[in-house]
C-alpha positions as CSV (number, residue, x, y, z in Angstrom):
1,X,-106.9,-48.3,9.6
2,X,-110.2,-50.1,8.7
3,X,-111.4,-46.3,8.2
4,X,-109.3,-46.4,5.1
5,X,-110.3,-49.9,3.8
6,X,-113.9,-49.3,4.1
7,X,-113.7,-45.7,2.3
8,X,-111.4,-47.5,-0.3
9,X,-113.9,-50.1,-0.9
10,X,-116.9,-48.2,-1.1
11,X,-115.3,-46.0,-3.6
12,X,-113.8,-48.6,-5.5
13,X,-117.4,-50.4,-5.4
14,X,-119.4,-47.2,-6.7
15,X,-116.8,-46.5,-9.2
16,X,-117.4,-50.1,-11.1
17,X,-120.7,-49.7,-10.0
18,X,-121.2,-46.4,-12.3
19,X,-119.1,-48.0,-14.5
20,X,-120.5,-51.1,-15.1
21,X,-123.9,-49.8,-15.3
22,X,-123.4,-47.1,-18.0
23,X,-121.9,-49.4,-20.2
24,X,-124.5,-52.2,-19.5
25,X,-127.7,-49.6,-19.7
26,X,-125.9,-48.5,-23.1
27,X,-124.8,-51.5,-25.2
28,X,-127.0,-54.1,-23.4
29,X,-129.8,-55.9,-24.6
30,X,-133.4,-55.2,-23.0
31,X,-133.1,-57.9,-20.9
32,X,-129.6,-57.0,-19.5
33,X,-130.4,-53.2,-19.5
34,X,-132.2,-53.4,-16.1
35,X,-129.5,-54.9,-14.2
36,X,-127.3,-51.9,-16.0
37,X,-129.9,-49.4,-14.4
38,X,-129.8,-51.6,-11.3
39,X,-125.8,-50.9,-11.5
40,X,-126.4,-47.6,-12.0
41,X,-129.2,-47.2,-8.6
42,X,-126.7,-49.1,-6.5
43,X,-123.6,-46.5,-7.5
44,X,-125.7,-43.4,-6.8
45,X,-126.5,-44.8,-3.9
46,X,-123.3,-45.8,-2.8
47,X,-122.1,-42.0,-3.8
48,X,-125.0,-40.3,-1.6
49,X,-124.0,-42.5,1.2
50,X,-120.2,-41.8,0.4
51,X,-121.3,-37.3,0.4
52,X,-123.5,-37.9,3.8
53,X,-121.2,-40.2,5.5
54,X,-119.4,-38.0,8.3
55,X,-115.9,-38.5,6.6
56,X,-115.0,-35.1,5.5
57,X,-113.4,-34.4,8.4
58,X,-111.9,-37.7,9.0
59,X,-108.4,-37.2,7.9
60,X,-107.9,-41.1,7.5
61,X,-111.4,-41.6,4.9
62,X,-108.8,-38.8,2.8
63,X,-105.7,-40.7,3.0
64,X,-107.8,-44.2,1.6
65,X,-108.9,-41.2,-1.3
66,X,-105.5,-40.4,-1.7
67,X,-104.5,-44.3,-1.6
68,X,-107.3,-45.0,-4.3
69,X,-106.6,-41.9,-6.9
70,X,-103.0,-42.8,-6.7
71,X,-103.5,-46.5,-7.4
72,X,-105.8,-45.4,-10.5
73,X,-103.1,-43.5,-11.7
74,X,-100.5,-46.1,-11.4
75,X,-102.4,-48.3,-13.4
76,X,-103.1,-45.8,-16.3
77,X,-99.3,-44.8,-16.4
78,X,-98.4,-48.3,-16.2
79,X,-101.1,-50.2,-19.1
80,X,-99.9,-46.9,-21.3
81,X,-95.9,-47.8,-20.4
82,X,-97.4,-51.7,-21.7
83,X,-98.7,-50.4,-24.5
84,X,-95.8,-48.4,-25.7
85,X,-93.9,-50.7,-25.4
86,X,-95.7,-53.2,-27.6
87,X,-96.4,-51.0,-29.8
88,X,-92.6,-49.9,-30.6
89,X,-91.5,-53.6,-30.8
């Protein structure tokens, strides 16, 4: 079980890490662009640690994957149901 929540939270953490750090290395100013590349170091580290960690063959580091993509895609569908509906009304 706490296989699952620490694979979930590391790849929820380099995820908004990338994230975050793209868009703040992009549209920052110079000050704030060096905590966007900061952003950025922390999420490729995160995803080396994430590809070296011993997990592949750890059936319950796949299920928190599973648990993760699944929640993503919830939350697309659903903010795209939202805004449909707003939209037609």
């Amino acid at each position: 079980m706490i296989d699952i929540v620490i694979s979930m939270g590391l790849v929820g953490a380099m995820l908004s890490m990338l994230g975050m750090g793209l868009l703040i290395a992009y549209y920052g100013s110079s000050k704030t662009r060096n905590v966007g590349f900061l952003f950025l170091v922390i999420g490729i580290g995160l995803a080396y640690y994430l590809t070296i960690m011993d997990s592949y063959e750890n059936i319950e580091f796949w299920n928190g994957m599973l648990a993760f993509i699944g929640g993503i895609i919830g939350g697309i569908i659903g903010i795209i149901v939202f805004l449909i509906a707003i939209i037609k009304s």
